[in-house]
CHARMM internal coordinates of N, CA and C (Angstrom, degrees):
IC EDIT
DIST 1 N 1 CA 1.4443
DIST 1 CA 1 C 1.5333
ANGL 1 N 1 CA 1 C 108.38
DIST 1 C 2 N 1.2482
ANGL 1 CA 1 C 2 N 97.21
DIHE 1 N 1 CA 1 C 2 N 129.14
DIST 2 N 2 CA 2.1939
ANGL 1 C 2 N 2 CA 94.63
DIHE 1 CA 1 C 2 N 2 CA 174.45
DIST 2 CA 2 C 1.1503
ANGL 2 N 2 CA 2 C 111.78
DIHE 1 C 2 N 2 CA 2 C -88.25
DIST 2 C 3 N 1.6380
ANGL 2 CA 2 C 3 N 100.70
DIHE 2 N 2 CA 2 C 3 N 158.71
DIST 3 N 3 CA 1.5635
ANGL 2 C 3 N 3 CA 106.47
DIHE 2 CA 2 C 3 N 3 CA -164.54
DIST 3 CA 3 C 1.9570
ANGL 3 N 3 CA 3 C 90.53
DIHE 2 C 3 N 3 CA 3 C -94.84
DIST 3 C 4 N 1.4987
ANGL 3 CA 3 C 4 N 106.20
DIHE 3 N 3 CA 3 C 4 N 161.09
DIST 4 N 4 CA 1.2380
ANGL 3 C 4 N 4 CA 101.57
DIHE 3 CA 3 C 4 N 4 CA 174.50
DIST 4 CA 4 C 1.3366
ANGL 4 N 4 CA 4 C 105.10
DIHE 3 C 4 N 4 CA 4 C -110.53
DIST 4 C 5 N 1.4017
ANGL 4 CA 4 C 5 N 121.17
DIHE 4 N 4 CA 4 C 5 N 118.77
DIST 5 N 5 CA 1.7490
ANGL 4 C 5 N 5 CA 115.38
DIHE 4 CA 4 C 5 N 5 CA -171.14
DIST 5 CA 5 C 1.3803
ANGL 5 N 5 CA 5 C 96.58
DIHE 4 C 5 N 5 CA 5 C -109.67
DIST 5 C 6 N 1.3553
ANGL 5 CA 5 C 6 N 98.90
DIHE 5 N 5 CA 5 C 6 N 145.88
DIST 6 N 6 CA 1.7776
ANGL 5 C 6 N 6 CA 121.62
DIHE 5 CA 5 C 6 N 6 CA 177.19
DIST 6 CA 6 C 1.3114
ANGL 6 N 6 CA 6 C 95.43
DIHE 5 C 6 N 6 CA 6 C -82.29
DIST 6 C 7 N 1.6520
ANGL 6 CA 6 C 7 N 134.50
DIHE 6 N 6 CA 6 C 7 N 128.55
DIST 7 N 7 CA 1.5939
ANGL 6 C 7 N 7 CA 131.32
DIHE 6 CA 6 C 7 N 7 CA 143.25
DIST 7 CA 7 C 1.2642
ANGL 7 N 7 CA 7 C 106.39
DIHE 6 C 7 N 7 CA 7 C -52.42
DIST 7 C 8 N 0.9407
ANGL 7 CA 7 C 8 N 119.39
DIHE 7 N 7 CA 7 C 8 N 178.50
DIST 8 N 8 CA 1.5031
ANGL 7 C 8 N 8 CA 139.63
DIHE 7 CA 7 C 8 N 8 CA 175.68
DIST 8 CA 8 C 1.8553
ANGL 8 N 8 CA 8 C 104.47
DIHE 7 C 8 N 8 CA 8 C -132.52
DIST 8 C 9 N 1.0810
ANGL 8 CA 8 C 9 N 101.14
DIHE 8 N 8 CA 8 C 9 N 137.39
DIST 9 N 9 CA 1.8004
ANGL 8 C 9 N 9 CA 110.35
DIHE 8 CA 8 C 9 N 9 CA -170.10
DIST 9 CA 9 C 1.2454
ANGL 9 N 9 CA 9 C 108.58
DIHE 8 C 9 N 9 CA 9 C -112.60
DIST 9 C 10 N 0.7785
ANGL 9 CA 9 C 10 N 120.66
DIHE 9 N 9 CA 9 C 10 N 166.39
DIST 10 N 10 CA 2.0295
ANGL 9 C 10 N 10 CA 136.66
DIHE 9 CA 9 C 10 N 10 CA 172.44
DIST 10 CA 10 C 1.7533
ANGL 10 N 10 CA 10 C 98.73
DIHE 9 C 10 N 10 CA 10 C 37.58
DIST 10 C 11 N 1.1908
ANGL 10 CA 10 C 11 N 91.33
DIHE 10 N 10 CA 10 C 11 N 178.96
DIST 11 N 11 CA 1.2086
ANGL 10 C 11 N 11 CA 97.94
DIHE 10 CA 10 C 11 N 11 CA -177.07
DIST 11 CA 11 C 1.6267
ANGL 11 N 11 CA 11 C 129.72
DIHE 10 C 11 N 11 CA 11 C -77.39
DIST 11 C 12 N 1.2105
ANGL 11 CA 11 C 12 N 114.46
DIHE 11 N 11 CA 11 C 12 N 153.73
DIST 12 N 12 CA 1.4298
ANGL 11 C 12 N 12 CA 117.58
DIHE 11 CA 11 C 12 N 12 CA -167.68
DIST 12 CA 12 C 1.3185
ANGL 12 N 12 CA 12 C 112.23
DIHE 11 C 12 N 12 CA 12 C -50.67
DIST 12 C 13 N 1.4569
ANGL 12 CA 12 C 13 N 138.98
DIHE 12 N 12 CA 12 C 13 N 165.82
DIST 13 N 13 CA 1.3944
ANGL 12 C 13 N 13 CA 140.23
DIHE 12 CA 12 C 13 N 13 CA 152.52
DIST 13 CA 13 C 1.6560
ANGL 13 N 13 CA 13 C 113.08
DIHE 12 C 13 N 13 CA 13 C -85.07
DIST 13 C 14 N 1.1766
ANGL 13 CA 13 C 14 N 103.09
DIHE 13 N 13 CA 13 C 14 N 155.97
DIST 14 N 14 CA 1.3841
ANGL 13 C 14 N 14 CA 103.58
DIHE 13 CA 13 C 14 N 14 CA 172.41
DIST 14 CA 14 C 1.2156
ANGL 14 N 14 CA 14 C 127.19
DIHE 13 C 14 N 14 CA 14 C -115.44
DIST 14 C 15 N 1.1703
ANGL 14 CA 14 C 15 N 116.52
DIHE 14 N 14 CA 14 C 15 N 169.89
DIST 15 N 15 CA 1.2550
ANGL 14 C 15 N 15 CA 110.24
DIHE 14 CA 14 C 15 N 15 CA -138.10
DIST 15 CA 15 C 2.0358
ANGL 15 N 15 CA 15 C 103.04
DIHE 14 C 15 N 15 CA 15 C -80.59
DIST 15 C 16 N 1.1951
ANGL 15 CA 15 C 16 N 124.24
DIHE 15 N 15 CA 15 C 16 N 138.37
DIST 16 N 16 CA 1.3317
ANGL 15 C 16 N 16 CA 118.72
DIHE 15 CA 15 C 16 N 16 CA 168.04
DIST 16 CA 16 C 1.6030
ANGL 16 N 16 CA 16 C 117.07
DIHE 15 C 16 N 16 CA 16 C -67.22
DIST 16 C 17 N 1.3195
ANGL 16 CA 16 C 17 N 113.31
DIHE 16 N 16 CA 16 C 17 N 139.24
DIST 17 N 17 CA 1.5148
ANGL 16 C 17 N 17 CA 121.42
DIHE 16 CA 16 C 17 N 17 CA 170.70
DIST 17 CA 17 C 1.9125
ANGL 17 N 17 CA 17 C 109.52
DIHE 16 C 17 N 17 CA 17 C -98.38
DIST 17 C 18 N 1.2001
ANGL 17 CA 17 C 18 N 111.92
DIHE 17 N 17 CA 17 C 18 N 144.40
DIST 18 N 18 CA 1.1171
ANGL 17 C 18 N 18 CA 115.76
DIHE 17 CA 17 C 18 N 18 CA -152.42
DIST 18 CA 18 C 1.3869
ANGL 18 N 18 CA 18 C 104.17
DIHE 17 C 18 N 18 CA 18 C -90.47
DIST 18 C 19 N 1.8164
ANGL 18 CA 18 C 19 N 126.23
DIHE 18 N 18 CA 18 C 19 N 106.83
DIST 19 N 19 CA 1.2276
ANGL 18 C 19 N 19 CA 112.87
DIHE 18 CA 18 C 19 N 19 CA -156.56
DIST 19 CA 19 C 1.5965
ANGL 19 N 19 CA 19 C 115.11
DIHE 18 C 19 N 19 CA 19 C -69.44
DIST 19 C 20 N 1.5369
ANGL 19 CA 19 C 20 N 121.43
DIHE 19 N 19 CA 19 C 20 N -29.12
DIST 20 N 20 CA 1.4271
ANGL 19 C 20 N 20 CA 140.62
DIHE 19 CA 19 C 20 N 20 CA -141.92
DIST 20 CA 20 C 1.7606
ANGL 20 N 20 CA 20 C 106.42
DIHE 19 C 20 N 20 CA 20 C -124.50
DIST 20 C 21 N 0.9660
ANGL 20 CA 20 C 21 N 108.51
DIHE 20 N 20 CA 20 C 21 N 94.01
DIST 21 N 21 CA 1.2846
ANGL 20 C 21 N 21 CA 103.36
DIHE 20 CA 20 C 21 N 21 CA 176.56
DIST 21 CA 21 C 1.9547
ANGL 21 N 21 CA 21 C 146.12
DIHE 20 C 21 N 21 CA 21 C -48.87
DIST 21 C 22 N 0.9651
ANGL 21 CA 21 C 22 N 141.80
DIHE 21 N 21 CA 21 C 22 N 66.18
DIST 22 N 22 CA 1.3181
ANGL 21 C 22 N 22 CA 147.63
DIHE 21 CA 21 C 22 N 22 CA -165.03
DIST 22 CA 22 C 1.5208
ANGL 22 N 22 CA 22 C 97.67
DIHE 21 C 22 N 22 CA 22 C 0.68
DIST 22 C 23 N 1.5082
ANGL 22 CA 22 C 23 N 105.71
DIHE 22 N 22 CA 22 C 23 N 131.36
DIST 23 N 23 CA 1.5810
ANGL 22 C 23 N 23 CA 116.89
DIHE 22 CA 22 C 23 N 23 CA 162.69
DIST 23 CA 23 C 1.7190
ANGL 23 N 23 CA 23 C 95.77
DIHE 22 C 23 N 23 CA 23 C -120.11
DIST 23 C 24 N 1.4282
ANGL 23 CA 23 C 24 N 83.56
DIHE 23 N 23 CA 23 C 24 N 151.22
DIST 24 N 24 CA 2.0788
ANGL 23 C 24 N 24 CA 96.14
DIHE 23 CA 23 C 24 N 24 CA 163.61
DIST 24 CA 24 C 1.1902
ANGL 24 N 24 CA 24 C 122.49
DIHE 23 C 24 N 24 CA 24 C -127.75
DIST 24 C 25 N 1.4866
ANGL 24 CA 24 C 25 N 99.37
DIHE 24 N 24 CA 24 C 25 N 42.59
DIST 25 N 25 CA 1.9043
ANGL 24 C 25 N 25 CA 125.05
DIHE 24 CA 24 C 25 N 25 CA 154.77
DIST 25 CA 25 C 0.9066
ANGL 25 N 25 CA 25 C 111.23
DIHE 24 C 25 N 25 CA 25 C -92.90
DIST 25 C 26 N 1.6480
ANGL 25 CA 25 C 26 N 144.37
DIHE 25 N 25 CA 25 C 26 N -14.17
DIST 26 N 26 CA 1.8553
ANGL 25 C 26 N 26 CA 140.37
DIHE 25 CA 25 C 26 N 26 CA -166.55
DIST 26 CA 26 C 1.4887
ANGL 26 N 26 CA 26 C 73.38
DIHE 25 C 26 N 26 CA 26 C -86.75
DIST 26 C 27 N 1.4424
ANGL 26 CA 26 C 27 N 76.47
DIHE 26 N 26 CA 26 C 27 N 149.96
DIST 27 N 27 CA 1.6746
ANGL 26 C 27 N 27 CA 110.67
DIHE 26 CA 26 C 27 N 27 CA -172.95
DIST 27 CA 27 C 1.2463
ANGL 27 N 27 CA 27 C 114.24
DIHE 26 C 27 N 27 CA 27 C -149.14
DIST 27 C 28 N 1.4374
ANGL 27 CA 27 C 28 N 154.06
DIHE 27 N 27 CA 27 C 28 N 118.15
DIST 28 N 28 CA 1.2164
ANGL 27 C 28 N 28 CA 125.23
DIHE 27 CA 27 C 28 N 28 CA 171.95
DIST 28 CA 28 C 1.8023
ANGL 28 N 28 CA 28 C 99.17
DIHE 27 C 28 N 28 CA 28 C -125.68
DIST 28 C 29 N 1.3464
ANGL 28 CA 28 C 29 N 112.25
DIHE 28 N 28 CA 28 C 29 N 147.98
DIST 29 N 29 CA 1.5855
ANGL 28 C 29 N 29 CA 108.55
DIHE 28 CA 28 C 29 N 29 CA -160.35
DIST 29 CA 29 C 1.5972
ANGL 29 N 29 CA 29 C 82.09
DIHE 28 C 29 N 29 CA 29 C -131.02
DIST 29 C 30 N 1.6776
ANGL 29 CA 29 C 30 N 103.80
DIHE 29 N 29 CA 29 C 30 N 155.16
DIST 30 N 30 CA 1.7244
ANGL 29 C 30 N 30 CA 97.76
DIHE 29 CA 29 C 30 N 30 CA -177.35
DIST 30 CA 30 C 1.7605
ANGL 30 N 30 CA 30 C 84.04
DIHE 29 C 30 N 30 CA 30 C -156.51
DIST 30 C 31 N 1.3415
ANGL 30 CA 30 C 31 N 115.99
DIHE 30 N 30 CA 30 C 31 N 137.77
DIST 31 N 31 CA 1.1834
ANGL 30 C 31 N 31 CA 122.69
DIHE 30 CA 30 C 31 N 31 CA 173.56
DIST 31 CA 31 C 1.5717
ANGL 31 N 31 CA 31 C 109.11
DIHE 30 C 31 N 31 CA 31 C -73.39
DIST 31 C 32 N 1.5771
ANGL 31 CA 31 C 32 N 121.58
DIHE 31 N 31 CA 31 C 32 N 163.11
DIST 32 N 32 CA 1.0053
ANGL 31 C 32 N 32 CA 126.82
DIHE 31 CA 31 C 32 N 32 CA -139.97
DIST 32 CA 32 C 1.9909
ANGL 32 N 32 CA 32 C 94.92
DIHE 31 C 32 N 32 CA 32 C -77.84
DIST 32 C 33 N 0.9322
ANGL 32 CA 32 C 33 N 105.18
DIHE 32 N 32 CA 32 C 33 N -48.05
DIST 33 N 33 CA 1.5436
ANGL 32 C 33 N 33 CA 104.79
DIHE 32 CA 32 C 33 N 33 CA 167.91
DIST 33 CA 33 C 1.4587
ANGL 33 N 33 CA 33 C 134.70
DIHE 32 C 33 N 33 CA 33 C -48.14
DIST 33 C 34 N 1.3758
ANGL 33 CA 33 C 34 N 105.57
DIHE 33 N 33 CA 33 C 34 N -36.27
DIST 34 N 34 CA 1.3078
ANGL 33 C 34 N 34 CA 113.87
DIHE 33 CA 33 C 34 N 34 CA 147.39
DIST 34 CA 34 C 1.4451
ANGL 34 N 34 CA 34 C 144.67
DIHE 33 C 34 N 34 CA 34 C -60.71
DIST 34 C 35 N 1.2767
ANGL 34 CA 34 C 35 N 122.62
DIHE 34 N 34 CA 34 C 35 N -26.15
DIST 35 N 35 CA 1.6152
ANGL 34 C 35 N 35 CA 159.07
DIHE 34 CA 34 C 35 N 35 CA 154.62
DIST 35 CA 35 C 1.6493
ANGL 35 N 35 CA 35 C 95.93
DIHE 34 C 35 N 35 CA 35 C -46.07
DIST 35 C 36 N 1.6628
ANGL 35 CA 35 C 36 N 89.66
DIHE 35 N 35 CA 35 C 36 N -72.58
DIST 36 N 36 CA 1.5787
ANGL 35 C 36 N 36 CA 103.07
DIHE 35 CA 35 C 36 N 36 CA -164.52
DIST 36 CA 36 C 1.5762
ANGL 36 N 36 CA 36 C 110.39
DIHE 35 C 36 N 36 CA 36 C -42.87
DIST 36 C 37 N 1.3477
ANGL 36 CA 36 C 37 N 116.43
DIHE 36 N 36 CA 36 C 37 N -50.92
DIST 37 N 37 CA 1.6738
ANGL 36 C 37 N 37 CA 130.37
DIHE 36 CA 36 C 37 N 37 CA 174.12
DIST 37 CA 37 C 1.0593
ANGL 37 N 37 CA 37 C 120.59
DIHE 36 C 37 N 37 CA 37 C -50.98
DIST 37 C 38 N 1.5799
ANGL 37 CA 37 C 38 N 105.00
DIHE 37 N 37 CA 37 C 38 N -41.88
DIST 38 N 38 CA 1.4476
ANGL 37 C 38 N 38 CA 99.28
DIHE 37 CA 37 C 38 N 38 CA 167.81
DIST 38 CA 38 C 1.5080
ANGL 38 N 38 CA 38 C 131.50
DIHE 37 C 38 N 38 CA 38 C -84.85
DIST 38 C 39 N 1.0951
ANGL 38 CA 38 C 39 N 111.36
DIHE 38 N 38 CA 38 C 39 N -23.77
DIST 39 N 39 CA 1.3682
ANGL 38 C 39 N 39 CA 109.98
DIHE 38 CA 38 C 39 N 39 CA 162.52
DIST 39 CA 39 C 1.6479
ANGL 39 N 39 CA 39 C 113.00
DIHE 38 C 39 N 39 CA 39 C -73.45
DIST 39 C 40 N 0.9021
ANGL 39 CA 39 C 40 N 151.60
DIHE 39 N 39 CA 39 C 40 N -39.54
DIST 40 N 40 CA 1.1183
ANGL 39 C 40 N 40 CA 169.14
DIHE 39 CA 39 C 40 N 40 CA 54.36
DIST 40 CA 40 C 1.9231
ANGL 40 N 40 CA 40 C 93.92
DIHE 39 C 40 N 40 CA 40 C 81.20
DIST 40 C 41 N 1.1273
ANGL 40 CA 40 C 41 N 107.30
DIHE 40 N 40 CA 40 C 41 N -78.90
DIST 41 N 41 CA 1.9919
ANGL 40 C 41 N 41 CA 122.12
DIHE 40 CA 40 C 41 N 41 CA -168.18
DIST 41 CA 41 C 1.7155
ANGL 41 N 41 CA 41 C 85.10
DIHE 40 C 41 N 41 CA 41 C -86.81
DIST 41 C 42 N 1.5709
ANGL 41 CA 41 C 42 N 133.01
DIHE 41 N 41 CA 41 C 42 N -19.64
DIST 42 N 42 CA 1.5325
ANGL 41 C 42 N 42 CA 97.26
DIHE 41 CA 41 C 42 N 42 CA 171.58
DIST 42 CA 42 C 1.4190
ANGL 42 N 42 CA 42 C 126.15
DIHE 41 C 42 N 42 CA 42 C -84.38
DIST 42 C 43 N 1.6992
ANGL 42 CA 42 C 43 N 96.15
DIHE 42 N 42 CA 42 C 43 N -22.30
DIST 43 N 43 CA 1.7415
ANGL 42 C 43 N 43 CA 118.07
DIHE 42 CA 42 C 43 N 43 CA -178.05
DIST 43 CA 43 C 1.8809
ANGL 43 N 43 CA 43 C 99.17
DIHE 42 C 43 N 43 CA 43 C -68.13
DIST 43 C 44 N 1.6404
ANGL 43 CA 43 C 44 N 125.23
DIHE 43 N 43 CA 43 C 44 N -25.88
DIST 44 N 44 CA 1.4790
ANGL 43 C 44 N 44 CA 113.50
DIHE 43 CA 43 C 44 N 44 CA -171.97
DIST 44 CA 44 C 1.8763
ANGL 44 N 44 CA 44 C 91.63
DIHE 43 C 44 N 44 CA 44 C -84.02
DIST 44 C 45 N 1.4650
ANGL 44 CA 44 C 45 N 115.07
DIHE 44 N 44 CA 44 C 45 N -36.11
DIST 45 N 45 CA 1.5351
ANGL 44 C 45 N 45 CA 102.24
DIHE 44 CA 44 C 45 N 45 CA -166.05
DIST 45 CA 45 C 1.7730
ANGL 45 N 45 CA 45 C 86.93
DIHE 44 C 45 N 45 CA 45 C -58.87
DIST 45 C 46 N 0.9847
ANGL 45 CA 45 C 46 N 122.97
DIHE 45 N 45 CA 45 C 46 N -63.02
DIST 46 N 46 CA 1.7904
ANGL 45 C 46 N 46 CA 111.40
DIHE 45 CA 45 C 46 N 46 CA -175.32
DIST 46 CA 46 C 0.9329
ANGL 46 N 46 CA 46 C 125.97
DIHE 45 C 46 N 46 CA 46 C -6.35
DIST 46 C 47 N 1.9060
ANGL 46 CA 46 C 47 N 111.17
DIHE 46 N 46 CA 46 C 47 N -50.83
DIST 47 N 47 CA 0.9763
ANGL 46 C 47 N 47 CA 127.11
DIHE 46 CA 46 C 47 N 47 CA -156.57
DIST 47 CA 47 C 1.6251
ANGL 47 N 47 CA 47 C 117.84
DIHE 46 C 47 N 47 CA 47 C 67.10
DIST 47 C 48 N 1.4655
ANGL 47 CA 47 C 48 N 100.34
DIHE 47 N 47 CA 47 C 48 N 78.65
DIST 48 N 48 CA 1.4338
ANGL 47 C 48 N 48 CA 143.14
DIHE 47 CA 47 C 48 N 48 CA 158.68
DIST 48 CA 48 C 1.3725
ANGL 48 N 48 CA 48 C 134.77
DIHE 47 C 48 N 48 CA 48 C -67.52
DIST 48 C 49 N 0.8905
ANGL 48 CA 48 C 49 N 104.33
DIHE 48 N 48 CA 48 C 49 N 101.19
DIST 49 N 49 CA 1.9289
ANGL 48 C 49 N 49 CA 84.80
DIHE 48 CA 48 C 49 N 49 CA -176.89
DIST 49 CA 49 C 1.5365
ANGL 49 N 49 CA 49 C 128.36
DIHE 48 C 49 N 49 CA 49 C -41.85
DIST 49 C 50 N 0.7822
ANGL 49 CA 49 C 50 N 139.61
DIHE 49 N 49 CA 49 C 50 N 148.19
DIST 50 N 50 CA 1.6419
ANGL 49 C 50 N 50 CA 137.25
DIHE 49 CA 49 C 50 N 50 CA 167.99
DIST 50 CA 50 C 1.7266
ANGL 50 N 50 CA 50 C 101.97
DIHE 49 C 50 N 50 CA 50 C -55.79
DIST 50 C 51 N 0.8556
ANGL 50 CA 50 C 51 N 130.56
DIHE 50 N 50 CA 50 C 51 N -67.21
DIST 51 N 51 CA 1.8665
ANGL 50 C 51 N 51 CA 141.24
DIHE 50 CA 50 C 51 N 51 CA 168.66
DIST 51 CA 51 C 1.4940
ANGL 51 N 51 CA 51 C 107.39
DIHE 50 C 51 N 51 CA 51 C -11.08
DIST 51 C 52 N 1.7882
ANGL 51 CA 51 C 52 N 90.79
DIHE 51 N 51 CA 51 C 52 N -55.05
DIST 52 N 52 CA 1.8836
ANGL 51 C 52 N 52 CA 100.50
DIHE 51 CA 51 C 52 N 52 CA -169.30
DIST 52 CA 52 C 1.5450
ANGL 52 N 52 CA 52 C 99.27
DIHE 51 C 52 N 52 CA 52 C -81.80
DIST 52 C 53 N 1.3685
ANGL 52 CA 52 C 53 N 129.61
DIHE 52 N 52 CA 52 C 53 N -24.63
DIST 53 N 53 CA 1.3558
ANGL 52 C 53 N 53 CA 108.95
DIHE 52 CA 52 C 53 N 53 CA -156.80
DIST 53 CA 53 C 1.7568
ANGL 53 N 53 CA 53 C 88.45
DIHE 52 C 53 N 53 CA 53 C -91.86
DIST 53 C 54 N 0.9230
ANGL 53 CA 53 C 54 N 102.43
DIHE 53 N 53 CA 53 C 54 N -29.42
DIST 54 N 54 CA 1.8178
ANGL 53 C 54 N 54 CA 94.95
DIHE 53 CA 53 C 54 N 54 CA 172.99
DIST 54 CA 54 C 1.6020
ANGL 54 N 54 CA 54 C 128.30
DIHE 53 C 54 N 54 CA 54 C -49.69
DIST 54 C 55 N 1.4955
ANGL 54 CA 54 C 55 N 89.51
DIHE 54 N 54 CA 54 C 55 N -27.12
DIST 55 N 55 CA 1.7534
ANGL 54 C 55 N 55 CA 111.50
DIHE 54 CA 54 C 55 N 55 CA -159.11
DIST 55 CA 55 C 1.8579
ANGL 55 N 55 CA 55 C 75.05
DIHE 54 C 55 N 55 CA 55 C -88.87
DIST 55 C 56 N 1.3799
ANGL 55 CA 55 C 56 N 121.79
DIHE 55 N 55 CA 55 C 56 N -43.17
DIST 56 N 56 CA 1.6620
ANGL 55 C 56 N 56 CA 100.24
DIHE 55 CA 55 C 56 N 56 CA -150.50
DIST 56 CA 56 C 2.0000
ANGL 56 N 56 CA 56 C 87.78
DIHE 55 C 56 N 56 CA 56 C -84.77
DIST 56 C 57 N 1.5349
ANGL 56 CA 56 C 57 N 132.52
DIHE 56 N 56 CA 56 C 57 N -49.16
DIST 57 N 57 CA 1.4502
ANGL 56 C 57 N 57 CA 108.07
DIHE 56 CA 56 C 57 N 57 CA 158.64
DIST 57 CA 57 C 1.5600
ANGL 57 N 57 CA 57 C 124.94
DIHE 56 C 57 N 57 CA 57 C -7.58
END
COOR INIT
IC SEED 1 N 1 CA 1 C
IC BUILD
């Protein structure tokens, strides 16, 4: 079986330098109801059953 390879066109990009340096003070805190929602609306984009998301409520 042949492989189907993509060319690559124009010229390469280069590489970005990272303007902002990483801190490990961001924090973001979310009460438990809030969590729940969000896990909650990422498990329906999945495409979740209604059955299961009831069971995880």
């Amino acid at each position: 079986m042949a492989k189907n390879v993509i060319k690559q066109r124009g010229t390469p990009l280069k590489e970005r330098k990272q303007t902002r340096k990483p801190t490990d003070n961001f924090k973001i805190e979310y009460t438990m109801q809030e969590a729940l929602d969000i896990f909650l609306r990422a498990k329906v984009a999945e495409g979740v059953r209604d059955r299961t998301l009831g069971e995880y409520v």
